[in-house]
C-alpha positions in Angstrom: 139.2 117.6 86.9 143.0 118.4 87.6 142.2 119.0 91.1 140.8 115.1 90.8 143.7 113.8 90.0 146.8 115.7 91.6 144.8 114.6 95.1 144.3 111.3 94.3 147.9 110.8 93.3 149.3 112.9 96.4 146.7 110.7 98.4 148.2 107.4 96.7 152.0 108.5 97.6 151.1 109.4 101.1 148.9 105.9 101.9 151.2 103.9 99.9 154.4 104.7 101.5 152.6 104.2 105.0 150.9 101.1 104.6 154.1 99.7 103.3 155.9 100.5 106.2 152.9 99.2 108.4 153.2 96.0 106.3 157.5 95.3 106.7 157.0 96.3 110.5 154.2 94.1 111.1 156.5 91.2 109.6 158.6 91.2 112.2 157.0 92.9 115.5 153.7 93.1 116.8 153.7 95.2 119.8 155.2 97.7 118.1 151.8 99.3 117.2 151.8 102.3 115.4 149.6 105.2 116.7 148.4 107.6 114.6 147.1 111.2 115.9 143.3 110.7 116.3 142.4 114.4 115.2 143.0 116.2 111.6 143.2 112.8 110.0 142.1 113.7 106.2 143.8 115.8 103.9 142.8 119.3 103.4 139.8 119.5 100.2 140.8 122.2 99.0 144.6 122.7 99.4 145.7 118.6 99.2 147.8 119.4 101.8 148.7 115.9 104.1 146.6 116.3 107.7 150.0 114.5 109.3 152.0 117.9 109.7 152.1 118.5 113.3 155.7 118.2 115.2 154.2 115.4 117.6 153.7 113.5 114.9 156.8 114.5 113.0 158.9 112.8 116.3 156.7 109.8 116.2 157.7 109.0 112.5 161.4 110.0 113.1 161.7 107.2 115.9 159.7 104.8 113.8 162.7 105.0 110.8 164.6 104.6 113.2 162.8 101.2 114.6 162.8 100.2 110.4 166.5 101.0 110.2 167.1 98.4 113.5 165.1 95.6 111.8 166.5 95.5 108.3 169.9 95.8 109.7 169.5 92.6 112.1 171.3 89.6 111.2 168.9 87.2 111.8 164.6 87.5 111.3 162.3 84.5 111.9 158.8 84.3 110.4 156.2 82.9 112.9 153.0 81.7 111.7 150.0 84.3 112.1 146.6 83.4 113.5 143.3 84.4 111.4 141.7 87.7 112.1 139.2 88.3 114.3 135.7 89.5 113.6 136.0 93.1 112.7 134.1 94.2 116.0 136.7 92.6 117.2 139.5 94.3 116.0 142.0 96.9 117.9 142.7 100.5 115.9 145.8 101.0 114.4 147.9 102.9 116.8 151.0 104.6 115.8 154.3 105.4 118.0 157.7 104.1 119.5 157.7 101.1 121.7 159.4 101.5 125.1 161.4 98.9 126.0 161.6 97.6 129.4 164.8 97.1 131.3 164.0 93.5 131.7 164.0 92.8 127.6 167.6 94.9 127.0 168.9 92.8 129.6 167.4 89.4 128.1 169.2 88.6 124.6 168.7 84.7 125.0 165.8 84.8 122.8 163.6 83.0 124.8 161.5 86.3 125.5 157.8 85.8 124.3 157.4 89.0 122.5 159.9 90.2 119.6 161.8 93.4 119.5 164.8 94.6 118.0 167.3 96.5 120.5 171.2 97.6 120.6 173.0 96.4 123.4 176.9 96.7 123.5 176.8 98.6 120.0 175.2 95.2 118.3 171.7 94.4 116.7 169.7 92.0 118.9 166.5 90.1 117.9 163.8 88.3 120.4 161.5 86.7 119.4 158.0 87.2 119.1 154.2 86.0 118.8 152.2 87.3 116.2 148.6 87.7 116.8 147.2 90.8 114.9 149.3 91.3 111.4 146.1 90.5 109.5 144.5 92.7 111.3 146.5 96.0 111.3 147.2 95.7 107.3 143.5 95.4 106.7 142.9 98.4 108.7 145.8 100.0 107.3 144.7 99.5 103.6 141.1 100.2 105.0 142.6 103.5 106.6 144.0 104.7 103.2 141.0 104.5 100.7 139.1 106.2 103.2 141.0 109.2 102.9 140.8 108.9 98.9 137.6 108.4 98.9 137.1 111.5 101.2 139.0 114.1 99.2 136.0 113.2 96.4 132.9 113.2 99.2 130.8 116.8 99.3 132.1 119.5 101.4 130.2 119.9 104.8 129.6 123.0 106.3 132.8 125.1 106.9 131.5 125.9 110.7 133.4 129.4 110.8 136.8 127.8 110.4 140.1 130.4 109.8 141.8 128.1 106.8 140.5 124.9 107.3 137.5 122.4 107.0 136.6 119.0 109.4 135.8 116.2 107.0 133.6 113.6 108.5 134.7 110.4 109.3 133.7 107.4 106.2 131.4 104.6 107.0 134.7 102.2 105.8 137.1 103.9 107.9 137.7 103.1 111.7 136.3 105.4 114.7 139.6 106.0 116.1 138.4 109.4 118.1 139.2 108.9 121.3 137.5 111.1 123.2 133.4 112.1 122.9 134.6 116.0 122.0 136.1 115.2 119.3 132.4 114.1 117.5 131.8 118.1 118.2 133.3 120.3 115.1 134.8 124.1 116.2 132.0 126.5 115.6 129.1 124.2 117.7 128.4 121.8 114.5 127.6 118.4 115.3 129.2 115.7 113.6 126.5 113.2 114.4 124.0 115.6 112.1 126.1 115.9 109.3 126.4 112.5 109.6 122.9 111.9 108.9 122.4 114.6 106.1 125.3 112.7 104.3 123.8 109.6 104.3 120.5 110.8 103.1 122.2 112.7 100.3 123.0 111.6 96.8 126.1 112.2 95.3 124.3 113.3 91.8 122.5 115.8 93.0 125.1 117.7 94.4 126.9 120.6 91.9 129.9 119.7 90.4 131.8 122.5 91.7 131.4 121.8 95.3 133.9 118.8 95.3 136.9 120.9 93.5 136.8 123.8 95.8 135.5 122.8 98.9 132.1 124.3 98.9 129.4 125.8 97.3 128.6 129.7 96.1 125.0 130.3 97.8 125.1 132.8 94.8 125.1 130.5 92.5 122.8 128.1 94.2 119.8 131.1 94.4 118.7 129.2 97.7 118.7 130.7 100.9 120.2 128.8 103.7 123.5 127.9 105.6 127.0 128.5 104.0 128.4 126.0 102.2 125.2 123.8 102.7 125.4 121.9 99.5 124.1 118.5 101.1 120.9 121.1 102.0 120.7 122.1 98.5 120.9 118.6 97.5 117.7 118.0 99.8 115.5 120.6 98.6 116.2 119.6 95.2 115.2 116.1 96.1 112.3 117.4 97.3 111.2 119.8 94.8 111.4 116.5 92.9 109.1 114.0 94.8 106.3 116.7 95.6 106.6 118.3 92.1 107.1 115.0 90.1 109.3 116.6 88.1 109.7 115.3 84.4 112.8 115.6 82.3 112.1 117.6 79.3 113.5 114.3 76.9 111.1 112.7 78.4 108.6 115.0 77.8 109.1 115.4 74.2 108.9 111.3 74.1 105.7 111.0 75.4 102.2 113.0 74.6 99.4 113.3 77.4 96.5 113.7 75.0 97.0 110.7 72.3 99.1 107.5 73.0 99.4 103.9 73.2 99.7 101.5 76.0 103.3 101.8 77.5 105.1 102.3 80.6 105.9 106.1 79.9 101.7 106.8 79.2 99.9 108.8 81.5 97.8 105.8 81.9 100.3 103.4 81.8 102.1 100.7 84.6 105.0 103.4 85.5 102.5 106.2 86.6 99.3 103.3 88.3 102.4 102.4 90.1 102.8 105.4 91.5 99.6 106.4 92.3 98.2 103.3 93.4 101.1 100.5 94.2 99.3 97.6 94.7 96.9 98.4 91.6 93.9 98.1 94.0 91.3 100.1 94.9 88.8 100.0 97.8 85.1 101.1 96.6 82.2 101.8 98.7 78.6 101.3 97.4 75.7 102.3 99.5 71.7 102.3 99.2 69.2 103.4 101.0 65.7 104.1 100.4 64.5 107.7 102.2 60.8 107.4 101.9 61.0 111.0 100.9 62.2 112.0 104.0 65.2 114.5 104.6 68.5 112.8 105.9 69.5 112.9 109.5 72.3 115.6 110.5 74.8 113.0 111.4 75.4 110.7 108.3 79.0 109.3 110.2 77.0 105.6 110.5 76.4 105.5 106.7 78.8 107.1 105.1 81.3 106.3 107.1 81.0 102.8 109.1 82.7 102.3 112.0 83.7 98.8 110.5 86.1 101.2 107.3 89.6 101.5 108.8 90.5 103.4 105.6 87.8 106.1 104.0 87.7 103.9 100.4 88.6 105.5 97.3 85.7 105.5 95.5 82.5 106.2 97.1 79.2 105.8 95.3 75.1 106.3 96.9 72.2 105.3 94.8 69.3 106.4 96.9 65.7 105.3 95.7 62.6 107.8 96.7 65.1 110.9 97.5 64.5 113.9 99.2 63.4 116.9 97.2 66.5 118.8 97.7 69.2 117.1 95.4 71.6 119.7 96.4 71.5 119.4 100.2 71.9 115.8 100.2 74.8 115.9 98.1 76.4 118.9 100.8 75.9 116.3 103.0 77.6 113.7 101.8 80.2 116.4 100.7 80.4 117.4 104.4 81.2 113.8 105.9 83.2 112.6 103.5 85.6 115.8 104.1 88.1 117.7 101.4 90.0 114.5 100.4 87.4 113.5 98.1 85.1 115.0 95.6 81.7 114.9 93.5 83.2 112.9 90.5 79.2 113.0 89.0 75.9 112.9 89.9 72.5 111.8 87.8 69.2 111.7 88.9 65.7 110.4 87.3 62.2 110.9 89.0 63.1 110.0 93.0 66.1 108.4 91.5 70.1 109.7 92.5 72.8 108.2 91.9 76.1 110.4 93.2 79.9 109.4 92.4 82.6 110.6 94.9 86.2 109.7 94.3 89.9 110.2 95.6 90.8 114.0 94.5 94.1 112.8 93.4 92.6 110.1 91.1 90.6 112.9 89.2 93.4 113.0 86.5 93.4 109.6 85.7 89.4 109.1 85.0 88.2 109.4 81.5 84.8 111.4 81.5 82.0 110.0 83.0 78.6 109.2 81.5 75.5 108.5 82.7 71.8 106.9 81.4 68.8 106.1 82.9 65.3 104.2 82.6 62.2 104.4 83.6 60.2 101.5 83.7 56.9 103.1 84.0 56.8 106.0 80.9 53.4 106.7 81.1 53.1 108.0 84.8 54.4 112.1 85.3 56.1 111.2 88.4 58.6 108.7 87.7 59.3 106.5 90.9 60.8 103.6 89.4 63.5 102.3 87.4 67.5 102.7 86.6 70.0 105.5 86.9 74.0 104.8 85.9 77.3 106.0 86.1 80.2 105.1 84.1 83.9 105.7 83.8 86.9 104.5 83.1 89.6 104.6 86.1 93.1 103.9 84.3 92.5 100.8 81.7 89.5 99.5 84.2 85.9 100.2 82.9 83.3 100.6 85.7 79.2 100.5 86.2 77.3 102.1 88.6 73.8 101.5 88.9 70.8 102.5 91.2 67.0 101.3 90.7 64.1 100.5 92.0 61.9 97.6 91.1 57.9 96.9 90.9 56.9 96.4 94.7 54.3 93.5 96.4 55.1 90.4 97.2 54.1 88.1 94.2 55.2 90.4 90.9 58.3 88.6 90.7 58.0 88.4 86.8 57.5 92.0 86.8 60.8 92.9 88.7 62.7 90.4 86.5 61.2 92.2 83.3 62.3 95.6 84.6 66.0 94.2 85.5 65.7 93.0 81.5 64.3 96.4 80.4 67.5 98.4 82.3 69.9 95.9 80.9 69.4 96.4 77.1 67.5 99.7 77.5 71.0 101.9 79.1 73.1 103.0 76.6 76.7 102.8 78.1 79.8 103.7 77.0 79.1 106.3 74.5 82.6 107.8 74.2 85.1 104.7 75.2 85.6 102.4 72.7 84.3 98.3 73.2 86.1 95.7 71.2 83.0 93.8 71.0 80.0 95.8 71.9 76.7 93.8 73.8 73.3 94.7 73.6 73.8 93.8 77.3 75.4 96.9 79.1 76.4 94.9 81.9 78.8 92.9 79.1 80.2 96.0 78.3 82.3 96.8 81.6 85.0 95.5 83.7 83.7 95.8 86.8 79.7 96.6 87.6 78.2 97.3 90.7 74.4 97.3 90.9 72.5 98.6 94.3 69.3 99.4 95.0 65.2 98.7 96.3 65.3 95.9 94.4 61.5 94.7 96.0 62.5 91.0 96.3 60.7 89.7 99.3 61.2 86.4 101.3 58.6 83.7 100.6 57.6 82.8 104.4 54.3 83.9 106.6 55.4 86.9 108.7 54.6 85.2 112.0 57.6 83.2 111.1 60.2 85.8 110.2 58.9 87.7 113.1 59.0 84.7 115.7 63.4 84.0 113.9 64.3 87.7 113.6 62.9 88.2 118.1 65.3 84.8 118.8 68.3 85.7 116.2 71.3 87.8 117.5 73.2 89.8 114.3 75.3 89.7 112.6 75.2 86.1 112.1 77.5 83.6 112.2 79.3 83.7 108.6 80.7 80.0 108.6 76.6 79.2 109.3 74.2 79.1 106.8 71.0 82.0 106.1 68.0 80.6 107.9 65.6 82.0 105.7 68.0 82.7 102.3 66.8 79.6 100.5 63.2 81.6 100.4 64.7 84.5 99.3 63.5 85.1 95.6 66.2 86.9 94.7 68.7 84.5 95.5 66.3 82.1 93.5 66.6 84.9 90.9 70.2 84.3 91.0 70.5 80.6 91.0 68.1 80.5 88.3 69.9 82.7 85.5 66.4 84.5 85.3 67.6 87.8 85.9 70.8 89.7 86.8 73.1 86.8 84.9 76.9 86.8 85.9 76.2 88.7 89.5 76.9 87.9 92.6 76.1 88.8 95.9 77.8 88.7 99.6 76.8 86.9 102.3 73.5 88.6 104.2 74.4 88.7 108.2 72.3 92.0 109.0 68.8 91.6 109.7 65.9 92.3 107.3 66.0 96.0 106.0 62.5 96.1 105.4 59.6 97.4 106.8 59.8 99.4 109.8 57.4 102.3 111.5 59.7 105.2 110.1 61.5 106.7 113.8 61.4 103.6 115.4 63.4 99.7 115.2 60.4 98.1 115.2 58.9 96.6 111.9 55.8 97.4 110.1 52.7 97.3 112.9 50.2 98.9 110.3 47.1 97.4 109.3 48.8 95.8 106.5 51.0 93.8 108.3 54.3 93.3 105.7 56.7 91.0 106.5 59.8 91.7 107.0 62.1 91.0 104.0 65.8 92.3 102.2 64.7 94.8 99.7 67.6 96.7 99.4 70.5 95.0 98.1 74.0 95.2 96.7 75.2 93.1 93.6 78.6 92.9 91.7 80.0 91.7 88.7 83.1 91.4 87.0 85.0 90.4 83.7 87.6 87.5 84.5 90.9 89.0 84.0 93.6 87.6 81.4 95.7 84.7 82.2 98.5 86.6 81.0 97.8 89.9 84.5 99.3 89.0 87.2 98.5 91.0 90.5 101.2 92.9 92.3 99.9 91.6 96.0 102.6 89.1 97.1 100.0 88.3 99.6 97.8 86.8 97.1 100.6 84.0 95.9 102.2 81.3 98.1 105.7 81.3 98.9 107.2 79.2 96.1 104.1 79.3 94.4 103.0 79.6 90.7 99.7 81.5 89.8 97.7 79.0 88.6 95.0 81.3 87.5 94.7 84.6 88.1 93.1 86.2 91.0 89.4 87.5 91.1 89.6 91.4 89.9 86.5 92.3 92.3 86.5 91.0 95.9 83.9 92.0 98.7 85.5 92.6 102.1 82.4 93.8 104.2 78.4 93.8 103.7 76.3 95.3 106.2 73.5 97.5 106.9 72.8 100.6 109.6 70.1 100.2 112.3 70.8 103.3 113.5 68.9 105.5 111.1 65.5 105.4 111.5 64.2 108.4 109.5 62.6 105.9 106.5 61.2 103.0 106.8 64.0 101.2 105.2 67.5 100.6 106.5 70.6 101.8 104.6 72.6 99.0 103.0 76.4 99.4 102.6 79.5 97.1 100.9 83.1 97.5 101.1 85.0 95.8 98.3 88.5 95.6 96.4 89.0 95.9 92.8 92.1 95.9 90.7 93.1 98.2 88.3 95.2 97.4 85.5 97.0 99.9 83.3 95.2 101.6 80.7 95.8 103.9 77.0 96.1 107.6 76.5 93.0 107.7 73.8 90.1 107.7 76.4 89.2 111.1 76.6 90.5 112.2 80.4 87.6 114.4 82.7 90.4 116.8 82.8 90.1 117.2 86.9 86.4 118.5 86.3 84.0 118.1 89.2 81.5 119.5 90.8 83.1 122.6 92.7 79.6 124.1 94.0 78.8 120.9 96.3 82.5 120.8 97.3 82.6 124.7 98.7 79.2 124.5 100.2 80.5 121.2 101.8 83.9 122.4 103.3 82.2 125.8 104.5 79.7 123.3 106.0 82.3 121.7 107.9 84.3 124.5 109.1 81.3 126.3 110.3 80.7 124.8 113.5 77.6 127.1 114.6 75.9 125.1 111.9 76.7 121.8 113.7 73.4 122.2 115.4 71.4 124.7 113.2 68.2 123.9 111.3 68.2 122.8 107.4 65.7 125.3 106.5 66.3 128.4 105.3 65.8 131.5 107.2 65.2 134.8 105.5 66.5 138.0 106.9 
């Protein structure tokens, strides 16, 4: 701390006494502008030595006392009025050194020159006078000059560059350039300037070690970190770092907080301060697809399901309810392992009878999920091969509550009654959440959620002859329009289903501008040319449904909110972004059925009991080996035995 303060004082003696003399010249002349030498301008860090020591410089400050001693002997000084400063861009450097006088101004002592200077002709003291044009200029850069070297003597040493008894400082943002020449940006020893230019204004000034200010650089003992000497503002950059990738806690904050058992608060693991971090705009996108495989094993490439062309972003959660499954559960959740890639994993899977329902999520959201649960339904008991019904998923992602669910309903055409009885039977019949805790519990599971998402051969057929759908779906071009109207929606029984509060209460569902999803001759586009003859119809469907959220959130997307405006109600937690289905599978009879959609997350309690970053690691390594073999790319699915 000594070292602090003897520099700063010498600093303040040296500056002071120069600016002062800067100011009582500039009072009187202009032109003569002092130039200072535009190399070693800074004191030395570690000796407080002055930089001003060289015997050019010595000669230059000899002649100006003696310019001093002229003016404050002269008789006579006028003051002239000084015009405002220009723009610092604007502005000259400071220059010091001795004005030469021409013989025309020694021989004029009328007065009438334009410019002022102070002269001895005939052993007496002449005045001219002078315009003043840049006194509010040169004491501003003056004063400007001066705190820059005081503040420099307290900036972190740089590298020393292999210099015999001396260290460059680099020049301050608030000081002047006043190099003069593009060498002098290069430091002895090949170090550029420019870069430790950069590294200083990345670094922050409490990160570096207290010792490298007071003795002008850093012990790479003491720092334990390889690298260059004296590189404290390379220290300081690991250490920052270390930091963001580590997510380093301080221990008092560790002792304040507990991971297991809290309350709501900005410092819980489930809190605002960490959803903040991890997700910014406390949104996530979710992905919900359904298709029903007819038994059939899934084609090679899965890109066109799993991932649409239409995603720019892979979503964060990723869920698949597929209705009469393939045999081997395992292989179809490799596959789905496989596209998806490493950065997401098998959060849970459940499956009942030709029923599966899989849950894929972010990897780096695993430690903020509570423990997921899952129940399921079948809505025909007696039979031993149970090909209807409802599987479900829950968990809790942060303080949001979510509800996955895959069925499939009673077929034909006119057992409405019976599909809305089975959508009644799953409701009350699913026994979700068994470990998080509901304020006020519903018989209803659907009541019981945040956000539910329900997919799935629902078996809801359109109410028109087929000739009909077959004559619109041959003169129809897909997608349609969105700002027109369904042509054949209004027949649609589950939209009547919908309207009617009948069944599925409180969902909703997108706009339908694919084409009917059901039936077609499996390996072909064409619909069913069997002797029964179905009409084509939209099966397989995706429905949503969410709790309003309190008047008292308000959503972090500035987008949402008007300039100016107030939030007059707050936004919709669940929003559907795309709803489509893929004609380019043809392995089943029924097309797969995908939606993309955004859901907000709100901050949530330490007492849900976390999945502690538990997944399924078997379908992940078969998956990743999958994709880094590529000799399997084209290899058959069955087994071979050697």
């Amino acid at each position: 701390m000594s070292n602090y303060v003897a520099g700063a004082n010498n600093t303040s003696a040296s500056t002071g006494g120069g600016a002062g003399g800067q100011f009582n010249l500039c009072c009187s002349i202009d032109e003569a502008i002092v130039k200072s030498p535009p190399r070693n301008r800074y004191s030395h860090p570690a000796t407080g030595s002055c930089s001003a020591g060289s015997d050019s410089y010595d000669l230059e400050m000899q002649q100006r006392r003696q310019q001093l001693k002229l003016e404050l002997t002269a008789k006579t000084c006028t003051s002239y009025p000084i015009e405002k400063s220009s723009p610092l861009r604007h502005r000259r450097p400071l220059e010091v050194g001795p004005r030469v006088e021409t013989p025309q101004e020694e021989e004029d002592v009328s007065g009438r020159s334009p410019k002022a200077n102070v002269s001895l002709v005939n052993n007496r003291v002449v005045t001219k006078p002078i315009v003043f044009r840049e006194y509010q200029n040169h004491t501003q850069r003056a004063i400007m000059s001066s705190k820059s070297r005081f503040k420099e003597r307290f900036l972190p040493p740089l590298h020393r560059c292999n210099m015999d008894g001396y260290e460059k400082m680099e020049q301050h943002y608030s000081s002047p350039n006043i190099a003069e020449k593009e060498d002098d940006l290069l430091l002895p020893g090949g170090c550029d300037s420019l870069d430790q230019h950069e590294s200083r204004k990345s670094m922050s000034f409490d990160m570096v070690p207290t010792g490298a200010v007071g003795d002008g650089g850093t012990d790479e003992s003491d720092a334990g970190v390889k690298g260059p000497p004296g590189s404290a503002d390379s220290l300081a950059r690991q250490a920052l770092m270390a930091a963001h990738v580590l997510n380093l806690i301080p221990a008092e904050k560790a002792r304040q907080r507990n991971f297991l058992h809290g309350r709501l608060g900005s410092t819980s693991l489930l809190g605002a301060t960490e959803l903040d971090k991890i997700l910014p705009t406390r949104e996530v996108t979710i992905f919900i697809g359904t298709w029903n495989m007819n038994g059939q094993s899934p084609p090679r490439q899965m890109n066109d399901f799993v991932l649409p062309t239409a995603l720019e972003h892979v979503p964060d959660i990723i869920v698949f309810g597929t209705q009469e499954s393939c045999s081997e559960r395992f292989e179809w959740e490799v596959t789905l392992q496989e596209t998806l890639g490493p950065s997401h994993i098998l959060l849970h899977s459940t499956s009942l009878g030709t029923l599966h329902l899989a849950a894929f999520i972010r990897r780096d959201l695993i430690w903020f999920c509570s423990e997921p649960e899952d129940a399921c339904l079948s809505v025909r008991p007696g039979t031993a091969f149970r090909t209807k019904g409802a599987v479900a998923i829950s968990f809790c992602l942060f303080g949001t509550s979510f509800l996955f669910v895959t069925s499939h309903l009673t077929a034909h055409q006119q057992k409405v009654k019976e599909r809305v009885s089975d959508v009644k039977k799953i409701i009350h019949a699913l026994d979700l959440p068994r470990n998080l805790t509901v304020k006020h519990r519903n018989k209803d599971v659907t009541q019981n959620f945040d956000s539910v998402y329900w997919c799935g051969d629902l078996n809801f057929r359109l109410s028109e002859p087929r000739d009909k759908l077959m004559q619109w779906i041959e003169t129809t071009q897909f997608p349609l329009p969105a700002h027109l109207p369904h042509g054949f929606m209004h027949t649609d029984q589950l939209t009547s289903v919908l309207s009617d509060g009948a069944a599925f209460r409180g969902f909703r569902e997108a706009k339908i501008t694919f084409p009917p999803t059901y039936k077609y001759d499996p390996g072909t586009q064409r619909f069913d040319s069997s002797s029964k003859q179905r009409a084509p119809a939209y099966t397989d469907r995706i429905l949503y449904k969410f709790k309003p959220l309190p008047v008292t959130t308000v959503h972090r997307r500035g987008s949402n909110l008007p300039p100016g405006g107030k939030i007059s109600h707050p936004p919709s937690p669940v929003k559907c972004i795309a709803y489509d289905s893929v004609q380019s599978i043809t392995s089943s009879d029924h097309k797969p059925v995908w939606a993309l959609f955004r859901n907000i997350i709100r901050p949530g309690i330490d007492t849900v009991p976390l999945a502690a970053g538990l997944f399924n690691r078997e379908v992940y390594l078969e998956g990743m080996k999958r994709r880094l073999d590529n000799s399997g790319a084209g290899s058959s699915a069955v087994c071979n035995i050697q």
